[in-house]
N, C-alpha and C positions, 0 to 999 in steps of 0.2 A: 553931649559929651559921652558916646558910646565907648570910646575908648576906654574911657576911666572904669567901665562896668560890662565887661565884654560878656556875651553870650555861649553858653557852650552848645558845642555843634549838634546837629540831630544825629544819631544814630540810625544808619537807615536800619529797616526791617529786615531780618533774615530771608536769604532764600526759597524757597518753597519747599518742602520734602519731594523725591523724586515721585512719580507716579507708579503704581505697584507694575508689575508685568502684565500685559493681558494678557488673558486666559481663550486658547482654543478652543472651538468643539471641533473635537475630533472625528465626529460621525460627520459635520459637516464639511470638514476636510477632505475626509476620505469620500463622501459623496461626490463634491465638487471636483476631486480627483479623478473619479470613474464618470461623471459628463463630459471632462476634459479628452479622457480616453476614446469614447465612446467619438466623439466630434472628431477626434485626429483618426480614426478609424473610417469613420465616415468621409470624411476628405482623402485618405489614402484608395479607398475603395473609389473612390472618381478617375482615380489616374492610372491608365495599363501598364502594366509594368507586372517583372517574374518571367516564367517561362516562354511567355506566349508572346512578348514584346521582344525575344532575340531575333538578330536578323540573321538570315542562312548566309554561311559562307558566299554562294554562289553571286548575290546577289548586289554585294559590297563593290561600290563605283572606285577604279584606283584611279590615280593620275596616269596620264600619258603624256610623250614630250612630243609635238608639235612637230611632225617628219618621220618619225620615226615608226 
C-alpha cells in the first residue's frame, strides 16, 4: 500500500558551475602566428606571379571569325 505512504521525489543535483575561460599564451599565439606566415610565404614564393608573369601586349591570341 504505497499509496497510503507516498515517497517524495528526488531532487536532482544542480548543474555543474560553468568552466572558467581558458587562458592563452600569447608568446605562443604570436609564434604559431609567425610559422603560419612564414609557410604562406613560402608557398607564395613557389608560385610566379608580379611583374615578370605579365603577358606583352603583342603576344595576346584574339579570336577570329572563320572567312574573314
Amino acid at each position: 500500500m504505497q499509496f497510503l505512504n507516498p515517497s517524495t521525489p528526488r531532487i536532482p543535483d544542480p548543474p555543474a558551475p560553468p568552466a572558467p575561460p581558458a587562458t592563452t599564451d600569447t608568446a605562443a599565439a604570436a609564434d604559431s602566428e609567425a610559422q603560419r606566415l612564414r609557410r604562406r610565404r613560402g608557398t607564395a614564393a613557389t608560385v610566379l606571379a608580379g611583374e615578370s608573369a605579365t603577358v606583352p601586349a603583342g603576344s595576346v591570341a584574339t579570336k577570329t571569325l572563320l572567312g574573314s
